[in-house]
ChimeraX commands (.cxc) that place a marker at each C-alpha (Angstrom):
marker #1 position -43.87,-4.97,19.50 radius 0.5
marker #1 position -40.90,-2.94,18.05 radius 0.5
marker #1 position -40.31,0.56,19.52 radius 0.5
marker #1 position -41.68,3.78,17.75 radius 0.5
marker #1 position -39.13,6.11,16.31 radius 0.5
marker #1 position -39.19,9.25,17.24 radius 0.5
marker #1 position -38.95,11.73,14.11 radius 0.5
marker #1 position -35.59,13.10,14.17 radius 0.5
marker #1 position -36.59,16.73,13.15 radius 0.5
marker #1 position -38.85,16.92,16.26 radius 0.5
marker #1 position -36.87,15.84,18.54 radius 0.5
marker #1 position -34.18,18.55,17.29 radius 0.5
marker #1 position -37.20,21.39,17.06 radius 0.5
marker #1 position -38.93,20.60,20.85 radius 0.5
marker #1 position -38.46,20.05,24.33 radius 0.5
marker #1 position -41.18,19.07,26.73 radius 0.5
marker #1 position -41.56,20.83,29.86 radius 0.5
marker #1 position -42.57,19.27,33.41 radius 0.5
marker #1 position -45.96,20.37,33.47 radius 0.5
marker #1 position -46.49,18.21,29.77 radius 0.5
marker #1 position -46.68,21.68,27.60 radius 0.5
marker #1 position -44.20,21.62,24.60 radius 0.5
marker #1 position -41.78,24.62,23.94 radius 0.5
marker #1 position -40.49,25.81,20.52 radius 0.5
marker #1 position -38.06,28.28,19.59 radius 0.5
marker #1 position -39.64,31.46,17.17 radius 0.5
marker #1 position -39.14,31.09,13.47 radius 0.5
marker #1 position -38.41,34.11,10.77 radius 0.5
marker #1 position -34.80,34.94,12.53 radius 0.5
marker #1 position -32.27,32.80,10.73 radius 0.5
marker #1 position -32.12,34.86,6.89 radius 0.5
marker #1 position -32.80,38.23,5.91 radius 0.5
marker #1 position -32.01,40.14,8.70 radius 0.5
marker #1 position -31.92,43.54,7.15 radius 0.5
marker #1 position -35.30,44.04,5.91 radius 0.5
marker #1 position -36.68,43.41,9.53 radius 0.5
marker #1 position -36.79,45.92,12.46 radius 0.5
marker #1 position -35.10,45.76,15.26 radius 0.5
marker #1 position -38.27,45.38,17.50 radius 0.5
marker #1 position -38.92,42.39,15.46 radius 0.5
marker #1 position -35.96,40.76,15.85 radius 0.5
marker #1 position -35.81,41.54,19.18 radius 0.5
marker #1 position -39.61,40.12,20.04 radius 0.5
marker #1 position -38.24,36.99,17.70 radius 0.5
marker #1 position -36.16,35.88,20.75 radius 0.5
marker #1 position -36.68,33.17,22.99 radius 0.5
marker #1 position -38.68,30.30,23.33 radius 0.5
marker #1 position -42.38,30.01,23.29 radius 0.5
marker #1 position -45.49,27.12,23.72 radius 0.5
marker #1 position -46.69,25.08,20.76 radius 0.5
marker #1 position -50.21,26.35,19.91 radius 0.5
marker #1 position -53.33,23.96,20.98 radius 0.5
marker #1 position -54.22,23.47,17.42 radius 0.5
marker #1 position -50.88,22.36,16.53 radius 0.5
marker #1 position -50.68,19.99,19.93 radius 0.5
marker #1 position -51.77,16.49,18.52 radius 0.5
marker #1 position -49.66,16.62,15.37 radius 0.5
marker #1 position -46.22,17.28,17.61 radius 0.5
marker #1 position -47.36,14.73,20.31 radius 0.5
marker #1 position -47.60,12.05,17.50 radius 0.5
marker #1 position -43.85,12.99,16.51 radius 0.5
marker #1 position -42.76,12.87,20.00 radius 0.5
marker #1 position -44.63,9.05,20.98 radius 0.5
marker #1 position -42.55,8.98,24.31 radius 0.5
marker #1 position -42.78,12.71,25.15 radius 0.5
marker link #1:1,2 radius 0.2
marker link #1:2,3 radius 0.2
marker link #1:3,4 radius 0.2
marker link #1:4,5 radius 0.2
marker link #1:5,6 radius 0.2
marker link #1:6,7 radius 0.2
marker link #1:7,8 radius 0.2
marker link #1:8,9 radius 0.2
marker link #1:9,10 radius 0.2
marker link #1:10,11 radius 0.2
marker link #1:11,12 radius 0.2
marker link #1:12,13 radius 0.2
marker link #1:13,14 radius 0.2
marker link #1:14,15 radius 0.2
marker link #1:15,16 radius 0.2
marker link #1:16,17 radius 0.2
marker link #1:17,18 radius 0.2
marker link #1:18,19 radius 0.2
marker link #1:19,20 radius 0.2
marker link #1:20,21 radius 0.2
marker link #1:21,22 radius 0.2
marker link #1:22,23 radius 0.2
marker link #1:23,24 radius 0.2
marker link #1:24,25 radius 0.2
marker link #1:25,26 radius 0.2
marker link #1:26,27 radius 0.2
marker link #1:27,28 radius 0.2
marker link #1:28,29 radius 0.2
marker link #1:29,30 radius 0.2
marker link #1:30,31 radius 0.2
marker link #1:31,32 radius 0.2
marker link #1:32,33 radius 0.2
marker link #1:33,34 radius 0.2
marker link #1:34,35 radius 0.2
marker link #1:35,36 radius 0.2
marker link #1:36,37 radius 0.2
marker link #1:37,38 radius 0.2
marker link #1:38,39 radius 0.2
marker link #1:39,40 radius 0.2
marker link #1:40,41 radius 0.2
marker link #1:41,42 radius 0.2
marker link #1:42,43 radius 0.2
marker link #1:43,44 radius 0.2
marker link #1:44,45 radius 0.2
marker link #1:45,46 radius 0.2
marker link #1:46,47 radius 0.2
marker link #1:47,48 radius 0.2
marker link #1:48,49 radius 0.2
marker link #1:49,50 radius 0.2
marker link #1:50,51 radius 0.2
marker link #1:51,52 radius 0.2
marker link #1:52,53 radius 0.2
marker link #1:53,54 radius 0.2
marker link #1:54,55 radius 0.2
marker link #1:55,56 radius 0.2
marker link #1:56,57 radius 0.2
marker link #1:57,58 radius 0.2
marker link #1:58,59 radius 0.2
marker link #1:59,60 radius 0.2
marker link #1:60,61 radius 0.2
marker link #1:61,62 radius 0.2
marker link #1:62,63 radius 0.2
marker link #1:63,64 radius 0.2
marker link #1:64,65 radius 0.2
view
């Protein structure tokens, strides 16, 4: 059997922790800075864990995560 391929834009986006939970960084900081508070963009920092709803779809981009 050939290998799976891992999808390149996941494997940029997530890392996998040791306990098997998978951390993202927050979205809605990159652009348009100005119209958002500073609370926001500071809460916006940081890394946080990939929902449970969203788990099976990111496991199936990472195959040997």
């Amino acid at each position: 059997m050939p290998k799976m391929k891992t999808k390149s834009g996941a494997k940029k986006r997530f890392r996998v922790r040791g306990s098997g939970s998978i951390k993202r960084s927050m979205a809605f900081k990159r652009h348009i800075l100005t119209k958002k508070t500073t609370k926001n963009k500071r809460q916006l920092r940081g890394t946080t864990e990939i929902h449970s709803t969203n788990m099976d779809s990111v496991k199936a981009m990472l195959p040997y995560a």
